[in-house]
N, C-alpha and C positions, 0 to 999 in steps of 0.2 A: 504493500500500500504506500503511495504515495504521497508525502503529509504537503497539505499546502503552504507555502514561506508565512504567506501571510497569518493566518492561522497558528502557524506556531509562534509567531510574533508576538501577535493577541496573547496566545495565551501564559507566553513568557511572561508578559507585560503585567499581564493579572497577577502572578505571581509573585513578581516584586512589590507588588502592592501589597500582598498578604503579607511579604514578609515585614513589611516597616506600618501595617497594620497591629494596636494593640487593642486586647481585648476590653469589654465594656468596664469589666469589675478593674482590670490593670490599670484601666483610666482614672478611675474613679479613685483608686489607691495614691494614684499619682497627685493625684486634682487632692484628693487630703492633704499629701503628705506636704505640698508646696504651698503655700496661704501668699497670698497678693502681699508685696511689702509697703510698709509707711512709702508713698510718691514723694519723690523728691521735686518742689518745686520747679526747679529749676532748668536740670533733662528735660523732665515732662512737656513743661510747657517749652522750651524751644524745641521737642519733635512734635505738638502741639501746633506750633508755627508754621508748620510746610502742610499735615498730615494732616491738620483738624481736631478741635478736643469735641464737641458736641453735633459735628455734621461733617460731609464730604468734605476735600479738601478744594479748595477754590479749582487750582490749577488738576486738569480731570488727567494728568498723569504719574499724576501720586497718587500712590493705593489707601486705602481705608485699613488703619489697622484693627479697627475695633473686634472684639471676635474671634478675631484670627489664632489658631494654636499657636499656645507660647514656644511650640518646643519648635516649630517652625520660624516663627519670632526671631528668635533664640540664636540660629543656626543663620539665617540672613546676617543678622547685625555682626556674626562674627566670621562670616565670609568678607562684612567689607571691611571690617578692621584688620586678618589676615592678607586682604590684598595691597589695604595700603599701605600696613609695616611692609612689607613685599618692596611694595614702591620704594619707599622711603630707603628702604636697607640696599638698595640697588642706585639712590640718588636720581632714579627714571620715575618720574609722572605719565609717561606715554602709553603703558598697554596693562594690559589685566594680567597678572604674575600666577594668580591661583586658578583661572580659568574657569570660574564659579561664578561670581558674581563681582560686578562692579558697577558706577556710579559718582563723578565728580562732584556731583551737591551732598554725596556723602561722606567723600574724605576728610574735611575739619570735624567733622561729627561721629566717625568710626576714631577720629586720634584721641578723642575728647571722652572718650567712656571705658572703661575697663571688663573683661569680661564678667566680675561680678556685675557692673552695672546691666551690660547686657542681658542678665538672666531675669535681673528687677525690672529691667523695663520692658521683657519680653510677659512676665507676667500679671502687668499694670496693662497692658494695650490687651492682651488677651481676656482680661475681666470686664472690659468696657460692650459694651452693645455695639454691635456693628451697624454702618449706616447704609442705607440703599440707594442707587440712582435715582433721580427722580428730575425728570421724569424717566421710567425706561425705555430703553433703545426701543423700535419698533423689532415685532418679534419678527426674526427670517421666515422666508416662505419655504427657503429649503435647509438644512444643515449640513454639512460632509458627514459624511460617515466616519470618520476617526474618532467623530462627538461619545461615541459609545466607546472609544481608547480610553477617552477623557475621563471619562465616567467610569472606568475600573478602579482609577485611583482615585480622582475626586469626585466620586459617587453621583447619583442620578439628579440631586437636586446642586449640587457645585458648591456645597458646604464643607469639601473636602473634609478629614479625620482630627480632629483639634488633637488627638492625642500622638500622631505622627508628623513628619515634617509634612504632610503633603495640605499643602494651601487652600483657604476657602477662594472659589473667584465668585462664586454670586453675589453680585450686588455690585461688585468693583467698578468703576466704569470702564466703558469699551474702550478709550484711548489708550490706559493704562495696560489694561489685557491684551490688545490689541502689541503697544510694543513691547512686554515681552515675550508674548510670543516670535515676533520679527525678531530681537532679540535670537534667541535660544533656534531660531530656522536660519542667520545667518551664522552662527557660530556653526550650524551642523555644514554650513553649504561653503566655511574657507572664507565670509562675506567679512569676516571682523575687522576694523579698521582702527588700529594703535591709537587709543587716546580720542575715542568717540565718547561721549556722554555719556551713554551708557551702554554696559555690558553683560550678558548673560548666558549661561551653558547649562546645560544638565542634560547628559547623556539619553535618561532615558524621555526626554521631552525633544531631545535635540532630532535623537531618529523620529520620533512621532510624525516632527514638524517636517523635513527634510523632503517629502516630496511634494507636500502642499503649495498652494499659490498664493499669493496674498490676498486674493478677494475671497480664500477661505478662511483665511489667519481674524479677517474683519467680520464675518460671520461669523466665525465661533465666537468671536470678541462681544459683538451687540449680543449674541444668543446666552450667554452667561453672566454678561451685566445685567441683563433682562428677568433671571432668577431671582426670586424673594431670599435678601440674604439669614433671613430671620426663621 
């Protein structure tokens, strides 16, 4: 028997999800054991400033952190403080050293927090209520079919796993969704350009994206803003 690429692809992909999938009660042990810390004035409100403390963020390609799993949180903020010591320790601003994540409006601000803070501040924006587009995008008439890839790991309603790294996108707006996915499909396609604004990889989003088009990357993008993030 012949197994189809694709098909074993899919089901690879499911897999990885299961494995950085944790269980309801391991959640919930977790969610005990971690208690939201006293907010520090001061962090808060300057990622407040970009990000939004009680609504969307003005500028619609900044994400909503409200909601969002800490542990995901968590792993972000110290992807761009790994890239910019990276930077830094090499005396080059020009290109993304950890091939993760990166971001120039967050370089002063990944030098400026330590990874303890980053733990605190991943489970301060995690405790918060997430906010919604509004209005939402018009829903597509069609969707690609990888939407159902999407949905292995960030599940059918786009609330993604608060108890895994894998991100919520409903509710996000479409600009933001929209470029990292362009992001993460030209990192698969060799498209990266040293010292662009911003930068993003992840292997298993990179293959997702990698035969896609852009008027599908913009589809999935209004189709998942368009989700109730709540």
């Amino acid at each position: 028997m012949t197994l189809d690429p694709r098909s074993a692809a899919a089901t690879a992909l499911l897999f990885l999800c299961l494995l950085t999938a944790a269980s309801p009660a391991a959640r919930a042990q977790t969610n005990a054991a971690a208690p939201v810390p006293a907010q520090d004035p001061a962090s808060v409100a300057f990622c407040d400033g970009c990000h939004g403390a009680d609504k969307l963020a003005q500028d619609a390609t900044v994400p909503d952190l409200g909601g969002q799993g800490a542990e995901y949180l968590q792993k972000q903020l110290l992807d761009f403080m790994r890239n910019v010591r990276a930077m830094l320790a090499r005396r080059d601003e020009s290109r993304n050293y950890t091939g993760q994540r990166d971001n120039v409006t967050m370089h002063p601000n990944a030098q400026a927090i330590t990874e303890s803070d980053a733990v605190d501040l991943a489970k301060i924006f995690a405790a918060r209520a997430c906010h919604q587009t509004v209005p939402p995008p018009p829903r597509p008439a069609s969707v690609p079919a990888v939407r159902a890839r999407c949905e292995a790991c960030h599940r059918d309603d786009g609330k993604g796993d608060k108890g895994t790294v894998v991100p919520r996108l409903a509710g996000q707006s479409s600009p933001y969704l929209f470029n990292q996915l362009n992001s993460m499909r030209r990192a698969a396609l060799g498209l990266v350009v040293p010292g662009t604004a911003s930068e993003r990889s992840h292997p298993i989003m990179n293959a997702e994206l990698k035969e896609l088009e852009i008027a599908d990357l913009r589809t999935l993008a209004d189709y998942f803003a368009g989700l109730p993030c709540k």
